[in-house]
BALOBA-1460 file (C-alpha; in Angstrom, 3 decimals):
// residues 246
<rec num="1" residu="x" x="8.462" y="14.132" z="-9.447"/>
<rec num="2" residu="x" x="7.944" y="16.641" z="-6.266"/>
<rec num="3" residu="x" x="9.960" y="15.935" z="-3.221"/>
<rec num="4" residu="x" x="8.821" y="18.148" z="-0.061"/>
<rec num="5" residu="x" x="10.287" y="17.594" z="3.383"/>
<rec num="6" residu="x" x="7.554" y="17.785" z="6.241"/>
<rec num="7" residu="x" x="9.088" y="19.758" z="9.303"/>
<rec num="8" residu="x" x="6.033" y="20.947" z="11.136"/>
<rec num="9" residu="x" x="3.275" y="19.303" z="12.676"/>
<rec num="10" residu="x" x="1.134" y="16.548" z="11.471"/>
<rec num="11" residu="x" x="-1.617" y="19.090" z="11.268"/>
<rec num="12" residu="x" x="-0.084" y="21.363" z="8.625"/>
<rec num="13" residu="x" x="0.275" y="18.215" z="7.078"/>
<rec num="14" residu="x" x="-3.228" y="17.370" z="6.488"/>
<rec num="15" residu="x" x="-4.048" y="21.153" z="5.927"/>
<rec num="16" residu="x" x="-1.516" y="20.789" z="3.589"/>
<rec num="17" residu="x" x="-3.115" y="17.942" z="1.631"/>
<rec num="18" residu="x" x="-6.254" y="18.812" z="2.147"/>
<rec num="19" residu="x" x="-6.158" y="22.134" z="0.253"/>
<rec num="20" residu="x" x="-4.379" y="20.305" z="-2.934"/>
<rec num="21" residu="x" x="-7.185" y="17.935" z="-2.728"/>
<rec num="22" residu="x" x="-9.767" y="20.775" z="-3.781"/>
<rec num="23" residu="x" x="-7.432" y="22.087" z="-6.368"/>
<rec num="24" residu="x" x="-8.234" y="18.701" z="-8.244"/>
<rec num="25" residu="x" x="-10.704" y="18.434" z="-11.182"/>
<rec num="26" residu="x" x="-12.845" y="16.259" z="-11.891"/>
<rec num="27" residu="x" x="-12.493" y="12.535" z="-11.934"/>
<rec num="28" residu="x" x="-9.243" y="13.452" z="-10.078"/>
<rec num="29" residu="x" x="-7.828" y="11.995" z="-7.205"/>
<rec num="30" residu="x" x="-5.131" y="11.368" z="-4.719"/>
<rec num="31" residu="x" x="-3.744" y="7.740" z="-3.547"/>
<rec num="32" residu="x" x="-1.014" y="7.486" z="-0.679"/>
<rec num="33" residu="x" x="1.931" y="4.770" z="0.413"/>
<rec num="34" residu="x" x="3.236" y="4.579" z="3.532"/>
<rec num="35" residu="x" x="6.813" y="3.846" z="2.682"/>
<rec num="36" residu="x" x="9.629" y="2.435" z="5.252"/>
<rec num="37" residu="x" x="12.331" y="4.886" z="3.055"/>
<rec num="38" residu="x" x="14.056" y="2.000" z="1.738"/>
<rec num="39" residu="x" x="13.970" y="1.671" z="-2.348"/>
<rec num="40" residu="x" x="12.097" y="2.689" z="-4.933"/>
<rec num="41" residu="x" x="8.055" y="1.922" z="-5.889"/>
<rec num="42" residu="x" x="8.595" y="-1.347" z="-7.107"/>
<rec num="43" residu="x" x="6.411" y="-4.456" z="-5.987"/>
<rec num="44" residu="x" x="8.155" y="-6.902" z="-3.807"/>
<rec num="45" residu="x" x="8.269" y="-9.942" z="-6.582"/>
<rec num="46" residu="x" x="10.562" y="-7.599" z="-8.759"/>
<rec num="47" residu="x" x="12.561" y="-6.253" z="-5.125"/>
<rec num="48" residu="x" x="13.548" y="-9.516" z="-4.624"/>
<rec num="49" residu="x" x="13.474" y="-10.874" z="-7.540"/>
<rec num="50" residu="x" x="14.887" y="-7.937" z="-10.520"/>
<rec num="51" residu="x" x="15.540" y="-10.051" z="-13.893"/>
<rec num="52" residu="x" x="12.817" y="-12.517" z="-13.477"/>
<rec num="53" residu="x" x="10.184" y="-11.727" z="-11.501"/>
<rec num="54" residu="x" x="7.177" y="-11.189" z="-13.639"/>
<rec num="55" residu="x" x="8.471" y="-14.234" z="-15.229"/>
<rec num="56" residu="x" x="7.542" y="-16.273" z="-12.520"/>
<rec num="57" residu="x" x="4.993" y="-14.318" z="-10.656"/>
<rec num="58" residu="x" x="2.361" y="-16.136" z="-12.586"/>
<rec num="59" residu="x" x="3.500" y="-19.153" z="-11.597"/>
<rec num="60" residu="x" x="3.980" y="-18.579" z="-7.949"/>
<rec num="61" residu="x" x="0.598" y="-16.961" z="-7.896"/>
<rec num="62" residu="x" x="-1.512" y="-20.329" z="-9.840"/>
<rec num="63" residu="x" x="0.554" y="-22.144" z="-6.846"/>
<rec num="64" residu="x" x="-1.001" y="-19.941" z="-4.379"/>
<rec num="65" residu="x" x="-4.183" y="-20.657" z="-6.167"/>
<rec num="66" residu="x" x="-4.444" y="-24.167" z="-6.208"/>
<rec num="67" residu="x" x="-3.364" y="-24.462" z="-2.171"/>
<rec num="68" residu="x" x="-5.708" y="-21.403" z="-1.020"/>
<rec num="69" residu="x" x="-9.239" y="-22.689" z="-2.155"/>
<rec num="70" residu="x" x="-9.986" y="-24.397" z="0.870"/>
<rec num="71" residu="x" x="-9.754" y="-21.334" z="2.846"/>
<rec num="72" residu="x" x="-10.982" y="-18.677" z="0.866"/>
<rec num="73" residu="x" x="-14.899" y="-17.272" z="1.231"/>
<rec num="74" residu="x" x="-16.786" y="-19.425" z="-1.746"/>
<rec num="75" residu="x" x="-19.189" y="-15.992" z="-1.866"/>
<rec num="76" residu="x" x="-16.071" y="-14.830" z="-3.859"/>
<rec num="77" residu="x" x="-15.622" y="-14.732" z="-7.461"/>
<rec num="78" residu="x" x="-12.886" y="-16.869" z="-8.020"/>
<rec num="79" residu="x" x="-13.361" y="-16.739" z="-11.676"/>
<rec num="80" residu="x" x="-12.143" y="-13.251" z="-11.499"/>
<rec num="81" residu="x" x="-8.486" y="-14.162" z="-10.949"/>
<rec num="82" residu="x" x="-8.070" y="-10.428" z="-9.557"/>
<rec num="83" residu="x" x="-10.037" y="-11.474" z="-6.663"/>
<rec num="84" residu="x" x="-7.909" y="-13.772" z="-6.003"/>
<rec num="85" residu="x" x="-4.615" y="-11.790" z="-6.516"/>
<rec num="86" residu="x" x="-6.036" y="-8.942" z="-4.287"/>
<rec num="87" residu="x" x="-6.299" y="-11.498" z="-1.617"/>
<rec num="88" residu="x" x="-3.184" y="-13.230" z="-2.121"/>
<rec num="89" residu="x" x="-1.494" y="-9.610" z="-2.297"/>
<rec num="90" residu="x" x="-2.863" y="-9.175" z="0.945"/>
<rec num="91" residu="x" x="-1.802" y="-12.036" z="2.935"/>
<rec num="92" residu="x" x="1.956" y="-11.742" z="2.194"/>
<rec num="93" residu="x" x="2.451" y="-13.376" z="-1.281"/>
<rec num="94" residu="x" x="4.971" y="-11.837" z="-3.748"/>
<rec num="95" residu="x" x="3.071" y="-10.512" z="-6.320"/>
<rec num="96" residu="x" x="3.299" y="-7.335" z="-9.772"/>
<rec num="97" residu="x" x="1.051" y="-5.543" z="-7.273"/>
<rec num="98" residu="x" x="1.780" y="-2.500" z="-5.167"/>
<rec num="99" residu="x" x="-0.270" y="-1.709" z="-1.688"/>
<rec num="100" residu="x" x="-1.636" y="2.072" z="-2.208"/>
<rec num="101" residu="x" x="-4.748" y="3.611" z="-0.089"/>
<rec num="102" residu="x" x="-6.902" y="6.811" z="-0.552"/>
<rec num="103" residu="x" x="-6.703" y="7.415" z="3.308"/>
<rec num="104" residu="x" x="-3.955" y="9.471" z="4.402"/>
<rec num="105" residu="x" x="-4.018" y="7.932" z="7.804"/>
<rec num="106" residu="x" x="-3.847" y="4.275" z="6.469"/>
<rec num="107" residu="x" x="-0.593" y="5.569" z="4.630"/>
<rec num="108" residu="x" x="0.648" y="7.191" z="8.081"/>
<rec num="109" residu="x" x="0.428" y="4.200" z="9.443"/>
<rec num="110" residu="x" x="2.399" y="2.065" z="7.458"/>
<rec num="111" residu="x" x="4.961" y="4.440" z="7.011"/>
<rec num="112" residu="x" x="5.655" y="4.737" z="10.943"/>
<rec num="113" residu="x" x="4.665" y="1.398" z="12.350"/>
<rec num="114" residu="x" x="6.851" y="-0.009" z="9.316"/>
<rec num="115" residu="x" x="10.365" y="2.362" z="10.280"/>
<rec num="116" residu="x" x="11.743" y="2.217" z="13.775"/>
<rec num="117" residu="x" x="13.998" y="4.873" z="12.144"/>
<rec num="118" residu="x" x="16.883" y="2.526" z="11.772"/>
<rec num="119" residu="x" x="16.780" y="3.305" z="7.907"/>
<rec num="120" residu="x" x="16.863" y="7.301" z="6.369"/>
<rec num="121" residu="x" x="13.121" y="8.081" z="7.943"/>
<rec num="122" residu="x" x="9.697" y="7.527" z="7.297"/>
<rec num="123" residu="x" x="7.955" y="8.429" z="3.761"/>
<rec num="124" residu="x" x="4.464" y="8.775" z="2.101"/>
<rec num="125" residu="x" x="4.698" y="8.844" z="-1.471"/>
<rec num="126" residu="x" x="1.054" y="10.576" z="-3.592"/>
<rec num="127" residu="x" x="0.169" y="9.497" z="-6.502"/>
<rec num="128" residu="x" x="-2.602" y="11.452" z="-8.909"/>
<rec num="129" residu="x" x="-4.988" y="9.258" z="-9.960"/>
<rec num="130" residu="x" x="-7.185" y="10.461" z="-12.960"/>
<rec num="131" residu="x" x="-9.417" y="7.994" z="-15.694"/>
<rec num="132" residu="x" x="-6.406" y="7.879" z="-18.015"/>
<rec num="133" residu="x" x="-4.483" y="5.457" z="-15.914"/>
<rec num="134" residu="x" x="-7.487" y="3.938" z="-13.801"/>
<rec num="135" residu="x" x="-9.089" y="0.399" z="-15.117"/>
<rec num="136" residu="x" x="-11.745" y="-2.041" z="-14.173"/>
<rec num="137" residu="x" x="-10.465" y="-5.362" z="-13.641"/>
<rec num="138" residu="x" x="-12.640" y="-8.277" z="-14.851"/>
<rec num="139" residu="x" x="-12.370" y="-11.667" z="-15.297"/>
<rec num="140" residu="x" x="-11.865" y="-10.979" z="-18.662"/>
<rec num="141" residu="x" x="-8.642" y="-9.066" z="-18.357"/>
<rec num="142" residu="x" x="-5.383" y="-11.633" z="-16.977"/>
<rec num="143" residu="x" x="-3.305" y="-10.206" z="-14.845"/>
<rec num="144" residu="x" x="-0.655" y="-11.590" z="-16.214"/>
<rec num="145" residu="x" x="-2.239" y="-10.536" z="-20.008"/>
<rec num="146" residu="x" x="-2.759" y="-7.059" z="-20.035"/>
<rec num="147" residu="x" x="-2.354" y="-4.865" z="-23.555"/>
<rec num="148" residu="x" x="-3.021" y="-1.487" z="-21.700"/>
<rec num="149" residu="x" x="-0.105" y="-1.177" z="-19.608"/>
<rec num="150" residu="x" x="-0.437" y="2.746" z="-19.191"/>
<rec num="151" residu="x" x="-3.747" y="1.811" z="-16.762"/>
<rec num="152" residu="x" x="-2.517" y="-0.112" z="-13.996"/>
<rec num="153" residu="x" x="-4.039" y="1.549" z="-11.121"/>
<rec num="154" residu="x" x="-7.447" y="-0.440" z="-9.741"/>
<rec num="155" residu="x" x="-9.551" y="-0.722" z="-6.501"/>
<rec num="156" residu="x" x="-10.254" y="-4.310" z="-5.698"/>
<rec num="157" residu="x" x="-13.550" y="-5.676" z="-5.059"/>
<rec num="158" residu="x" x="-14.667" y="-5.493" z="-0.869"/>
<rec num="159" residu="x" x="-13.519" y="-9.116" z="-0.921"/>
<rec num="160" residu="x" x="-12.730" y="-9.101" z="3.099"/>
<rec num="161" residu="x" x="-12.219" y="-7.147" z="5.845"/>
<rec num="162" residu="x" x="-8.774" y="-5.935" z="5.307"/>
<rec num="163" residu="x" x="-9.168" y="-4.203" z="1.649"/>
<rec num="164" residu="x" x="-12.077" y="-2.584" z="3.251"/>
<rec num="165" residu="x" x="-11.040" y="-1.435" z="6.135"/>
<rec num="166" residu="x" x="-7.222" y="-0.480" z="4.530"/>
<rec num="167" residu="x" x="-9.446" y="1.907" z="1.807"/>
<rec num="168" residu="x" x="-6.899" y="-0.552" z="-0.612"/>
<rec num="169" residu="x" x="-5.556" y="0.093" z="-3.933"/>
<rec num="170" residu="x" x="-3.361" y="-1.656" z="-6.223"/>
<rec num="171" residu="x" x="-1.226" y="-0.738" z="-8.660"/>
<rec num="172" residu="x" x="-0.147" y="-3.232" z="-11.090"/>
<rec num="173" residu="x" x="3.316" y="-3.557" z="-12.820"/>
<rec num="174" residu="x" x="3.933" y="-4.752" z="-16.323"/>
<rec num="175" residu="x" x="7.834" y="-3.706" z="-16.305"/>
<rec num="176" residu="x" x="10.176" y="-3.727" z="-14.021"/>
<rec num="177" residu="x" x="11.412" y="0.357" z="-14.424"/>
<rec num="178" residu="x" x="10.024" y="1.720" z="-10.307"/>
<rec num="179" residu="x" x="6.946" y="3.600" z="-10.793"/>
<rec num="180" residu="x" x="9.092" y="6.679" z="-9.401"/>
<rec num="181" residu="x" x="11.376" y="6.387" z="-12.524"/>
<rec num="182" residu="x" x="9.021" y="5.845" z="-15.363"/>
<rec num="183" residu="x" x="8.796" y="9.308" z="-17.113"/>
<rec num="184" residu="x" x="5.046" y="8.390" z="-18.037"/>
<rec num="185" residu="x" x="4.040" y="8.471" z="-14.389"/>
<rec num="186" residu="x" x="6.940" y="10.332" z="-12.615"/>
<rec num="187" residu="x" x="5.006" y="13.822" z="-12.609"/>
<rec num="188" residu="x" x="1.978" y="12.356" z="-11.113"/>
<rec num="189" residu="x" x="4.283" y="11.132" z="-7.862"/>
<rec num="190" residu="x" x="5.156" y="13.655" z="-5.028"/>
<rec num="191" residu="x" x="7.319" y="12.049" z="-1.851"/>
<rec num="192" residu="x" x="6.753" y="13.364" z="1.328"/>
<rec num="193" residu="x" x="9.163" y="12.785" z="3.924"/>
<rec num="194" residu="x" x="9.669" y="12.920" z="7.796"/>
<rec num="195" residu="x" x="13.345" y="13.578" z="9.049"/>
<rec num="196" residu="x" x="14.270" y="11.843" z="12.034"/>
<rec num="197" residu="x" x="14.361" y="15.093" z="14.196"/>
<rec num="198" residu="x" x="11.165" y="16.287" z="13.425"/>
<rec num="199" residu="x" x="8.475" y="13.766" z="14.624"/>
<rec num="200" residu="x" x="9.647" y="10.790" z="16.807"/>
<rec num="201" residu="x" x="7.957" y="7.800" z="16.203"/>
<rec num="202" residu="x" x="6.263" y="7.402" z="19.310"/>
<rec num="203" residu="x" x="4.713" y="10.673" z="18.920"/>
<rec num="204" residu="x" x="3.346" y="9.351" z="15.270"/>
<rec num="205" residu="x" x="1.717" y="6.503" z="16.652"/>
<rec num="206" residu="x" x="-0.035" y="8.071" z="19.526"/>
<rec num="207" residu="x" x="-1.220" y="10.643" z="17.112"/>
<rec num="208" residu="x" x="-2.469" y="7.556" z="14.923"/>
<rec num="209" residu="x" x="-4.170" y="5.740" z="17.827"/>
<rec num="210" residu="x" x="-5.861" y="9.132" z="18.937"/>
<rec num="211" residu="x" x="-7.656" y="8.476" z="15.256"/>
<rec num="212" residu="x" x="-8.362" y="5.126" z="16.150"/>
<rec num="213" residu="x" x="-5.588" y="4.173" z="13.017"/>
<rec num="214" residu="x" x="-4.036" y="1.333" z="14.711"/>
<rec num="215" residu="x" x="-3.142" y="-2.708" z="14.137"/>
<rec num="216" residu="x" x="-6.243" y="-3.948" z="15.243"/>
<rec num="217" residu="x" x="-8.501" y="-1.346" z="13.482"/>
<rec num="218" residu="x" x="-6.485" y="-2.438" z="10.175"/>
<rec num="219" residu="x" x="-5.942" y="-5.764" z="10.738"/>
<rec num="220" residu="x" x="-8.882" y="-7.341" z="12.305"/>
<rec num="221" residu="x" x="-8.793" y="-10.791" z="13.644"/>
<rec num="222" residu="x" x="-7.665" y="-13.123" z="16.723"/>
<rec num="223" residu="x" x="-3.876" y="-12.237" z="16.067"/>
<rec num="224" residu="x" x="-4.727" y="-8.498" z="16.278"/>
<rec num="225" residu="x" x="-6.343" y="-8.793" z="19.168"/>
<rec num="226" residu="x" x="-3.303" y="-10.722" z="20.895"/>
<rec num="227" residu="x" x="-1.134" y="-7.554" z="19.537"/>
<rec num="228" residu="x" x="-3.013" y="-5.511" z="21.072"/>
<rec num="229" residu="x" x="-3.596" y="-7.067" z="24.117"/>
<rec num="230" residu="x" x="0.369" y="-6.974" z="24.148"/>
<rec num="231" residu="x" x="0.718" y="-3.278" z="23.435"/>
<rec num="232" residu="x" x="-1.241" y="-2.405" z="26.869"/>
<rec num="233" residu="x" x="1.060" y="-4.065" z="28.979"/>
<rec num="234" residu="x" x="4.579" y="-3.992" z="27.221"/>
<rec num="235" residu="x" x="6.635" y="-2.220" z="25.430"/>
<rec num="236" residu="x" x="5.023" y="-2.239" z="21.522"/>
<rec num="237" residu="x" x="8.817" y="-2.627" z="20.181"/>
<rec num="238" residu="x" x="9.200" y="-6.084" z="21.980"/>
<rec num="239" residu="x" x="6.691" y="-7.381" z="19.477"/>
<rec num="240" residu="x" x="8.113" y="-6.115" z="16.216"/>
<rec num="241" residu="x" x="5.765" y="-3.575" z="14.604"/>
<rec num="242" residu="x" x="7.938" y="-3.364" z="11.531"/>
<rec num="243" residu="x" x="5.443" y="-3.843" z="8.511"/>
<rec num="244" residu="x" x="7.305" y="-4.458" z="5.513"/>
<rec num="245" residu="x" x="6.312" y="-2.312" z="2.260"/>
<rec num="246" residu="x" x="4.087" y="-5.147" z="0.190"/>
């Protein structure tokens, strides 16, 4: 696993990336997390929940199930129980899933709206994608059933407006090692970080907004535009921009 410390502008950043992008080959590709800098890549049922969480994921998540139909689109396949994880994942509930994106922006984002710099700094962790880890999720393949465990990286169906608009990925974990300290996948990870001294948050997000990358361009809906509504006449910190790693 690469670790590089970012101490110029966001620019050379994206230079930066974008030059390693056309070293790949084919079928190759590059995901991004926006990481607060607390833990490791783990998903949040096995943060909270180490010696039993994918023991009782599946149960939490058939709870979910069974409670959510009334609101969910019926356009969706709800056969295809990854359709229905995808959306659960994205709404807050503790799932084997971990939030990735193919937009470095959307990955900005998180990382700097999610760290008020009260922890050791923002992060964005890559991750290089290729066929031999990527699969097709079906509703023949159970989440909670899976024989291939080396392919756990999948895009979700354009189920709603947030997976869309997010560029989302998932990937999906069968053990409870971090992704960061799995020698199958460690040398496909690289983690990026931003020291305190070298971009102030404020500065990120103004860069972000100048993008249009912002909470109501992510997160569509009435309760975005209340945020944002907010933001023009207070101080954003009031209203607790702190987006927890999912």
């Amino acid at each position: 696993m690469k670790e590089r410390k970012i101490i110029t502008a966001f620019e050379k950043l994206l230079e930066g990336l974008y030059l390693e992008k056309k070293e790949l080959n084919e079928g190759e590709f590059f995901l991004y997390r926006g990481h607060n800098g607390n833990g490791d890549l783990i998903p949040k049922i096995l943060r909270e929940n180490p010696k039993n969480g994918l023991e009782i994921d599946e149960k939490v998540f058939y709870s979910f199930k069974n409670r959510a139909y009334p609101y969910i689109d019926k356009n969706i396949n709800l056969d295809n129980e990854w359709n229905m994880l995808s959306l659960a994942q994205h709404h807050g509930l503790k799932t084997r899933l971990l939030d990735w994106t193919d937009n470095l922006l959307v990955a900005m984002f998180f990382a700097f709206y999610g760290n008020p710099f009260n922890t050791k700094g923002p992060e964005i962790w890559k991750l290089k994608v290729d066929n031999e880890i990527v699969f097709i999720p079906n509703e023949n393949n159970s989440p909670f059933k899976r024989s291939d465990t080396k392919k756990i990286v999948f895009k979700p169906n354009s189920i709603n407006e947030r997976i869309v608009l997010q560029s989302a990925w998932f990937t999906v974990h069968n053990e409870t090692t971090p992704l960061n300290l799995n020698l199958f996948y460690k040398s496909r990870l690289e983690r990026i970080y931003f020291a305190k001294t070298d971009f102030s948050r404020k500065k990120a997000i103004e860069f972000l907004e100048m993008l249009n990358i912002q909470h109501h361009t992510l997160f569509p809906g009435l309760s975005s535009i209340c945020n944002n509504s907010n933001n023009q006449y207070f101080e954003p910190e009031k209203f607790g921009f702190n987006y927890q790693p999912r």
